[in-house]
C-alpha positions as CSV (number, residue, x, y, z in Angstrom):
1,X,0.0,0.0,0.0
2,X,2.9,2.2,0.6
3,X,3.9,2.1,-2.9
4,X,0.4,3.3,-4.1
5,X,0.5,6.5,-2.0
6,X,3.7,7.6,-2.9
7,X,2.5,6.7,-6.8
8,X,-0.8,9.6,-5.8
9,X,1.9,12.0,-3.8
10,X,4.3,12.2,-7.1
11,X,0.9,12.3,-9.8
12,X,-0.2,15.1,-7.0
13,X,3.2,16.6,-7.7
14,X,2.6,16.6,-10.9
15,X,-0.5,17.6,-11.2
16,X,0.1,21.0,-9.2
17,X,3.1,21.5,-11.3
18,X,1.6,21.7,-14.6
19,X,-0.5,24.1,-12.9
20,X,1.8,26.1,-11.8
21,X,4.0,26.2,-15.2
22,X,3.4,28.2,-18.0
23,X,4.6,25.2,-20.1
24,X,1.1,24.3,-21.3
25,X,1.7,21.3,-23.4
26,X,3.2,19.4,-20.3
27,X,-0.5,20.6,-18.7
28,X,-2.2,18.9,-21.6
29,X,0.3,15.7,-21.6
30,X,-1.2,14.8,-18.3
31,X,-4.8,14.5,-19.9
32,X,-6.2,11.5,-22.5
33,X,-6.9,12.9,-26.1
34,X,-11.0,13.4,-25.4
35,X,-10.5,14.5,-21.5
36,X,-13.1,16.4,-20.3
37,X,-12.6,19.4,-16.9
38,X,-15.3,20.9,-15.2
39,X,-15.2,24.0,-13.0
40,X,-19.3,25.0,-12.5
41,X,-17.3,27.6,-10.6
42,X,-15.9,29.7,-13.5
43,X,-19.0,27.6,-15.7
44,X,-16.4,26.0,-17.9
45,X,-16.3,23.0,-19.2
46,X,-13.4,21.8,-21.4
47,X,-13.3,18.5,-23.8
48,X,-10.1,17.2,-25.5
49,X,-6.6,18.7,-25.6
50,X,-7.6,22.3,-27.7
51,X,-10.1,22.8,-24.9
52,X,-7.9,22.1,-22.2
53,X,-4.6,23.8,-23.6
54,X,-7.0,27.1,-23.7
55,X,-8.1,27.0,-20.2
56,X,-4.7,26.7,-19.0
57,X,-3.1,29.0,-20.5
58,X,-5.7,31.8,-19.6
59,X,-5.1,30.6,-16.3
60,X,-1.8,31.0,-16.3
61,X,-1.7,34.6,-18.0
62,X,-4.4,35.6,-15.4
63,X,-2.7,34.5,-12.2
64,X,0.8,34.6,-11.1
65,X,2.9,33.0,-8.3
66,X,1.0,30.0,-8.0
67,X,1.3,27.4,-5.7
68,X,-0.7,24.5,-5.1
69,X,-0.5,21.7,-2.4
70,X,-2.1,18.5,-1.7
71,X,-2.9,17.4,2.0
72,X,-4.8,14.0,0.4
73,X,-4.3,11.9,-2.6
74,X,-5.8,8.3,-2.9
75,X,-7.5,6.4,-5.4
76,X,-9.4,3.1,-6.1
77,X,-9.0,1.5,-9.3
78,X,-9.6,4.2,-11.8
79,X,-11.3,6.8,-9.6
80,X,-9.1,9.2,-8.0
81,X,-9.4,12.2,-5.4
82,X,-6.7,15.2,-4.7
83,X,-7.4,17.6,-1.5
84,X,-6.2,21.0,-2.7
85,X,-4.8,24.0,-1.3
86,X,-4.2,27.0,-4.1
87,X,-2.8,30.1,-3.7
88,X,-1.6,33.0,-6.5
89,X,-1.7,37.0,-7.4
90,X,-4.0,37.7,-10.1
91,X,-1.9,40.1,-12.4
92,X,-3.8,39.6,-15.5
93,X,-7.5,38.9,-17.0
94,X,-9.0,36.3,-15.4
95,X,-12.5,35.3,-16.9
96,X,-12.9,38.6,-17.5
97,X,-12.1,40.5,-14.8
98,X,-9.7,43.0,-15.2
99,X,-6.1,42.6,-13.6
100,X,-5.8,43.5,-9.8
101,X,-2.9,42.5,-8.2
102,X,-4.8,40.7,-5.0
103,X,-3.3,37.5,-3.8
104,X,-5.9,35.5,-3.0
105,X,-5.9,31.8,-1.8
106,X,-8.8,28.4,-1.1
107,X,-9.1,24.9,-0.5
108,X,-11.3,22.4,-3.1
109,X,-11.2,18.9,-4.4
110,X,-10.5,17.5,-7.6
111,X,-12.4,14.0,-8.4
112,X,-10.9,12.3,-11.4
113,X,-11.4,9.3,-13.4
114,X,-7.7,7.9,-14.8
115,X,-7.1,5.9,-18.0
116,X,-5.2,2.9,-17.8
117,X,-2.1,4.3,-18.5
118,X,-2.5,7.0,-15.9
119,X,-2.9,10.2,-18.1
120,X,-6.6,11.8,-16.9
121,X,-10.0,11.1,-18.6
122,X,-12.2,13.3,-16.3
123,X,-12.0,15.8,-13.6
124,X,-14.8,17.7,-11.4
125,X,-12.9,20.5,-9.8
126,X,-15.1,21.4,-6.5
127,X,-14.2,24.5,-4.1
128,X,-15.8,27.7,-2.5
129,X,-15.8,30.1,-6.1
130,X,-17.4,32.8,-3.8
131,X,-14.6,32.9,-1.3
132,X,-12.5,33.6,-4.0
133,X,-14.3,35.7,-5.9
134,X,-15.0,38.0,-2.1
135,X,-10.7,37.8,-2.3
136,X,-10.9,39.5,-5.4
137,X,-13.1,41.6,-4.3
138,X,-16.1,40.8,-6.6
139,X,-18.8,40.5,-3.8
């Protein structure tokens, strides 16, 4: 069992990595062809690599000195969870909002389905969007 955490600690790694980078493609490599990403928070929903490669890089222009940490990982068979922490400056557009230099910061959940080669078919990104949008001061 050992083995299979420290498999979800380094994909967790990973994971918050490509966030973090502006190196979209190695965001994308992490996801099957026809992936699909949900975020009812920001109402986007992204399917396959052009869709996914968009919303990352947005992100990334939008929001600098990101960091992103994972209390939990675990998974069972191809369904897989990752406990988030997030935190980063927003210092550009960010889904339409102009840029405003607030650091802001939240918790959430990622619930992903895995391919059997370990790339990501699915994920359901759930967290507080009104906390962060209260950071940014959008009330």
């Amino acid at each position: 069992m050992p083995d299979e955490m420290d498999d979800m600690a380094a994909f967790a790694r990973r994971y918050g990595d490509a966030w973090a980078s502006s190196d979209t493609e190695a965001f994308v490599a992490l996801f099957t062809p026809d992936a699909t990403y949900r975020d009812d928070q920001v109402k986007r929903f992204s399917r396959g690599h052009d869709d996914l490669r968009a919303f990352h890089a947005h992100f990334v222009a939008a929001i600098s000195d990101i960091r992103m940490a994972f209390p939990r990982a675990f998974r069972s068979g191809e369904d897989a969870c990752l406990e988030w922490t997030f935190s980063g400056v927003q210092t550009g557009v960010y889904h339409g909002k102009p840029p405003t230099g607030i650091a802001f910061s939240g918790v959430g959940v990622a619930v992903m389905k895995l391919a059997p080669d370990g790339r990501i078919a699915a994920v359901v990104d759930y967290y507080d969007g009104g906390a962060v949008k209260t950071q940014l001061g959008d009330h």
